[in-house]
N, C-alpha and C positions, 0 to 999 in steps of 0.2 A: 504494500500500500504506500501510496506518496501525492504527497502536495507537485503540482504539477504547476511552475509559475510562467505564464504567457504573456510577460510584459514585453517583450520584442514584439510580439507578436501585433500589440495596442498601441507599440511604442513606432511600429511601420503604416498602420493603420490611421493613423496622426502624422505621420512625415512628421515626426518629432525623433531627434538625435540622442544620444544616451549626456551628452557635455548641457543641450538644453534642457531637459529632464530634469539632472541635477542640479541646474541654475535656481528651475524654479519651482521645487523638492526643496531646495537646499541640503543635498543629503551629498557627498562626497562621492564621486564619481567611482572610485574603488567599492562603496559599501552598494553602490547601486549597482556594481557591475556582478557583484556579489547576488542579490536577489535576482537580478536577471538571469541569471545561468543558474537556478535553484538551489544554490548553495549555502543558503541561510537557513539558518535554525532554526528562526524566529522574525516576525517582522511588527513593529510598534502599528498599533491601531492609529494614530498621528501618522506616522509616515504613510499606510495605507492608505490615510483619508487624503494624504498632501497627495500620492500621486493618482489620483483618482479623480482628483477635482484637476487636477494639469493636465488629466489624457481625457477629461470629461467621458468618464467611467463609470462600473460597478465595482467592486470586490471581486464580484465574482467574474467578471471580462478579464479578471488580471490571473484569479487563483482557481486550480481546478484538482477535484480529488479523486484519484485513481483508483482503482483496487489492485489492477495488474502491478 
């Protein structure tokens, strides 16, 4: 089972850059490059809501959960 994150995916879908993302996140472009290749542990409900409201999202456009 796994969290499956498709922020590339929303983040190509927006012709939005990972360096503008982070501008206006304000999240450091290594800790986003981090969630974007699903390799966080964890992700703050704040940061959730900041890139959500920048890619004018859901939660769930961005997180998706697997069984396989």
């Amino acid at each position: 089972m796994a969290i499956i994150v498709n922020l590339d995916v929303m983040m190509a879908r927006r012709k939005m850059s990972l360096n503008e993302l982070s501008e206006k996140v304000n999240i450091t472009l290594a800790n986003l490059s981090i969630l974007k290749t699903g390799k966080a542990k964890a992700v703050r409900f704040s940061t959730l809501e900041a890139i959500c409201e920048a890619l004018d999202c859901q939660p769930g456009d961005i997180l998706e959960f697997s069984k396989d």
